[in-house]
C-alpha positions in Angstrom: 12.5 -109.2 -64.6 14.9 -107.2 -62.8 15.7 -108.5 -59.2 13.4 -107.3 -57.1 11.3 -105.1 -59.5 8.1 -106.2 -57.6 8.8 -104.3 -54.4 11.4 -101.6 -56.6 7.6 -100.6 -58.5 6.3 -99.6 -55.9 3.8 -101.4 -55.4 4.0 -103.9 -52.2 2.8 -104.3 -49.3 2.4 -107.3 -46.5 -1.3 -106.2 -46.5 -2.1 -105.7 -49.7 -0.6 -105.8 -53.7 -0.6 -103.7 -56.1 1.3 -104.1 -59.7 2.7 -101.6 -61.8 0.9 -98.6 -62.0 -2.5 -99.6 -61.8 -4.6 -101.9 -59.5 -4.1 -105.1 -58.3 -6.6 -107.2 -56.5 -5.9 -106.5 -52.6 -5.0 -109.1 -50.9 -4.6 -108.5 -47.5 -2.0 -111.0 -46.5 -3.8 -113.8 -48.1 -5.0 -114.6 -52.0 -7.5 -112.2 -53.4 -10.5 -113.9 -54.2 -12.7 -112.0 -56.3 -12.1 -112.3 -59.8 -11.8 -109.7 -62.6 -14.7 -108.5 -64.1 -14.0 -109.3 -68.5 -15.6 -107.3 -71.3 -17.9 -108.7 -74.0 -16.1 -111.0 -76.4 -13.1 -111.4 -73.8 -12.4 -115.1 -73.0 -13.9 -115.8 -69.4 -11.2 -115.7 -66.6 -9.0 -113.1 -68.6 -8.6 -109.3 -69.2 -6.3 -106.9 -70.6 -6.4 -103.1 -70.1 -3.7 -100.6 -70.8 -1.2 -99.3 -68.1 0.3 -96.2 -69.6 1.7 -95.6 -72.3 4.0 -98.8 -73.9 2.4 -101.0 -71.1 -0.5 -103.6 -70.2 -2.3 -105.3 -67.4 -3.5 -108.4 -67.7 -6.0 -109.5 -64.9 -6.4 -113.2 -64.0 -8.9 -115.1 -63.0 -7.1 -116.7 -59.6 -3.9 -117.1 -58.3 -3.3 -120.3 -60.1 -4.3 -118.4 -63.6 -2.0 -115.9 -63.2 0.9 -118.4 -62.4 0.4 -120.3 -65.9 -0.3 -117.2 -67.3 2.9 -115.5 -66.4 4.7 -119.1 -66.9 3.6 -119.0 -70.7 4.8 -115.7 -70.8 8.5 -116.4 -69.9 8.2 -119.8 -72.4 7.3 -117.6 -75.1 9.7 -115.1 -74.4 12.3 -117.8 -74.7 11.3 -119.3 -78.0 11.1 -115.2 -79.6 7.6 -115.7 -80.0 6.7 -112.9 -78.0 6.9 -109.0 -79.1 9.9 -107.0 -77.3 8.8 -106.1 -73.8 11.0 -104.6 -71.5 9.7 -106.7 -68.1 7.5 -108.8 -67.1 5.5 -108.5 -63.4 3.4 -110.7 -62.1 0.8 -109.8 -58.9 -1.4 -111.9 -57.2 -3.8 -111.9 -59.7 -2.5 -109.3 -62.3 0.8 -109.9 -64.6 2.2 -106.3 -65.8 3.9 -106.0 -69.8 5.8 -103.0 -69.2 8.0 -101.3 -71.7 6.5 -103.0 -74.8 8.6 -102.2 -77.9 5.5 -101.2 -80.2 3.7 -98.3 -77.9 1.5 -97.0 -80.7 -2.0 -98.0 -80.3 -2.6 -100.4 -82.7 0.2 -101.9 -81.2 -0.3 -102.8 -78.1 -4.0 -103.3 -79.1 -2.5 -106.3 -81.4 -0.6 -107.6 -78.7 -3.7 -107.3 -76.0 -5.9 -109.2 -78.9 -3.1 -112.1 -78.8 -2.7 -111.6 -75.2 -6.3 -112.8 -74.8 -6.3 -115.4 -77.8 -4.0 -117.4 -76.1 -4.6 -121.3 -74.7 -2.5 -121.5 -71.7 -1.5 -125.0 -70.5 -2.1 -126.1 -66.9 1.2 -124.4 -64.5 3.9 -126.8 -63.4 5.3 -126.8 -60.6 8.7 -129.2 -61.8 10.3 -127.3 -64.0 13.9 -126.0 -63.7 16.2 -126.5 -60.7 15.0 -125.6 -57.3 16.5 -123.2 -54.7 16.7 -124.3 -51.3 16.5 -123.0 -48.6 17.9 -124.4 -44.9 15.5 -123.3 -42.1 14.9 -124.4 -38.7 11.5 -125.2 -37.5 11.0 -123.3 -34.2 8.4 -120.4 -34.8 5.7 -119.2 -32.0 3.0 -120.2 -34.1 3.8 -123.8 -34.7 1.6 -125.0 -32.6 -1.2 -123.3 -33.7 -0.6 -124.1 -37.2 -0.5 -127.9 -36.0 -3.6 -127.2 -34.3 -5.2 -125.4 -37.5 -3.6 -128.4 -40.0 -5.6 -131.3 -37.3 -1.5 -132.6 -36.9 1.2 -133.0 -34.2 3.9 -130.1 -33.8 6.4 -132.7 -35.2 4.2 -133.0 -38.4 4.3 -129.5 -39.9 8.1 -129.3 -40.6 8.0 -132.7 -42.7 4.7 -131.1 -44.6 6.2 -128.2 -45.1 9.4 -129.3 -46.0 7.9 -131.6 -48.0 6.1 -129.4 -50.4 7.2 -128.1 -53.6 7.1 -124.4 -53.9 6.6 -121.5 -56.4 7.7 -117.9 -56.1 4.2 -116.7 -57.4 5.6 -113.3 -57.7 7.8 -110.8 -55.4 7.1 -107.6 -53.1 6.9 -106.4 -49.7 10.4 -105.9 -49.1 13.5 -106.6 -51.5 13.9 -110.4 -51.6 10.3 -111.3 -50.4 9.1 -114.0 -52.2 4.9 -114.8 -52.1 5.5 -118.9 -52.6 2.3 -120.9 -53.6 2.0 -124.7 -53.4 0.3 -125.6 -50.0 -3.0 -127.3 -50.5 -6.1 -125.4 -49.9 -6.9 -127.4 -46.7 -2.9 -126.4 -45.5 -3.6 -122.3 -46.0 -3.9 -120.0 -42.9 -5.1 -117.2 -41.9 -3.2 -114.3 -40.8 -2.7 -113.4 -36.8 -5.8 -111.5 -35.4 -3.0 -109.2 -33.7 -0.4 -108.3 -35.9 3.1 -108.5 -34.0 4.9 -105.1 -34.3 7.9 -106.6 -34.9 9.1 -109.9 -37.3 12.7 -110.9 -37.0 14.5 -110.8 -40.3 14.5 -115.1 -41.7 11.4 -115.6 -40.0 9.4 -118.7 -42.3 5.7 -117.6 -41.9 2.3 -118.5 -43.4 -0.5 -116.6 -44.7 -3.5 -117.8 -46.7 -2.0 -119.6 -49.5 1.2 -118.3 -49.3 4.4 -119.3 -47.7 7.5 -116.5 -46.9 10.5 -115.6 -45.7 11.2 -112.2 -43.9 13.5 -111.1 -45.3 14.4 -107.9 -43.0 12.7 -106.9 -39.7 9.4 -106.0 -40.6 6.0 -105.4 -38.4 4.0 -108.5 -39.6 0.8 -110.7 -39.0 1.7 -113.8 -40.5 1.8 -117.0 -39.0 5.3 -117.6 -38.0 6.6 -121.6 -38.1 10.3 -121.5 -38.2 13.6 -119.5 -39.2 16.1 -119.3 -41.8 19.5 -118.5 -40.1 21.3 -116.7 -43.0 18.6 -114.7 -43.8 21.2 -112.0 -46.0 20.7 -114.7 -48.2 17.5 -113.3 -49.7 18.9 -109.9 -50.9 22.2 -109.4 -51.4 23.0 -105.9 -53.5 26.7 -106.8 -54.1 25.2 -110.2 -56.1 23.9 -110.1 -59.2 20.7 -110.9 -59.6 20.4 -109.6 -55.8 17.3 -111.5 -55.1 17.6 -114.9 -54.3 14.3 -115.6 -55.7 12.4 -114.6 -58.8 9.3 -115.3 -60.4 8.3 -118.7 -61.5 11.2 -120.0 -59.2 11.0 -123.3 -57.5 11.8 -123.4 -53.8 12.3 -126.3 -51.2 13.2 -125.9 -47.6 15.4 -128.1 -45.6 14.9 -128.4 -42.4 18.4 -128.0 -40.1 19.1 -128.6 -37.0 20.0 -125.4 -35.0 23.9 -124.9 -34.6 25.1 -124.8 -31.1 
């Protein structure tokens, strides 16, 4: 996928995510949770519908699903066992097969009846080399998010630093990553009063997700800590620009602030 397609298509938004051009399940700063309804004779959990001409959506049943889902997709893309597509999208519940090589019918109808055929094994989460990322652990909501977790203040950097993220998929701004791999009991929810303004690095929680600002933004997550090179995330003068990318792993290290 092309850095930073997620957010480039249009279709991102801190409160709620759309892929490609058709809908997404809204999210509202935290995972979606209804799942997609599935025609008769679909597998349970999956769906495929067109998106245009040369494209489809494939609607998951969770978060989780649409991870492994869009992690098969790359593998098989890998090993030329999947038909040309131009890129591959992933949303919060949706994954997006634009620019599919065969756009007649029958075509992508063949690759929607595969699509939906498939066995997808469980996602993991230790695959490939991990970025990481150097943040310090300072925000205005740490102590509520101790509070929330039933943990000291000093706790929730060595949880959270301790964790082994995903980049589930990207949006909101160029270089915002939606990681995934906090617990269930660990997820937040967002502010009841959005701030009007989030400092670009800021490390904040939402639902299941974990983020890092990547420009000043109005925002309602839950804001832990900082990274201090926040340029980092999107860089236009580097290719790819965005530091992260789909199916990415991420760690953060915690640093001590520079005098």
């Amino acid at each position: 996928m092309s850095a930073g397609a997620g957010a480039a298509r249009g279709v991102t938004a801190e409160r709620g995510v759309r892929t490609g051009r058709s809908r997404d399940a809204r999210t509202s700063g935290s995972p979606a949770t209804g799942a997609p309804s599935r025609d008769a004779g679909t597998p349970a959990g999956i769906r495929v519908l067109p998106a245009g001409g040369g494209a489809l959506l494939v609607e998951l049943s969770s978060g989780e699903h649409a991870e492994a889902f869009h992690a098969e997709l790359l593998r098989r893309r890998a090993r030329g066992e999947l038909p040309a597509v131009r890129e591959i999208v992933p949303g919060a519940l949706t994954v997006l097969l634009d620019g599919i090589a065969d756009r007649t019918p029958d075509g992508c109808a063949r690759l929607a009846r595969e699509l939906v055929s498939w066995e997808v094994p469980p996602l993991r989460r230790d695959a490939g080399d991990a970025v990481e990322i150097p943040v310090v652990y300072d925000g205005p909501d740490l102590a509520d998010v101790a509070a929330a977790w039933g943990v000291t203040v000093a706790d929730v950097p060595r949880i959270h630093a301790g964790t082994e993220f995903r980049v589930a998929f990207c949006g909101f701004a160029p270089g915002f990553g939606y990681l995934t791999g906090l617990p269930e009991h660990l997820h937040m929810p967002r502010r009841a009063t959005p701030r009007t303004r989030v400092p670009a690095g800021a490390l904040a929680l939402a639902g299941a997700y974990t983020g890092v600002y990547p420009r000043p933004s109005p925002g309602g997550w839950q804001i832990i800590g900082r990274m201090p090179e926040p340029g980092e995330l999107w860089d236009p003068a580097r290719e790819p620009a965005a530091l992260l990318s789909p199916g990415a792993r991420v760690r953060f290290v915690a640093a001590e602030e520079r005098s």
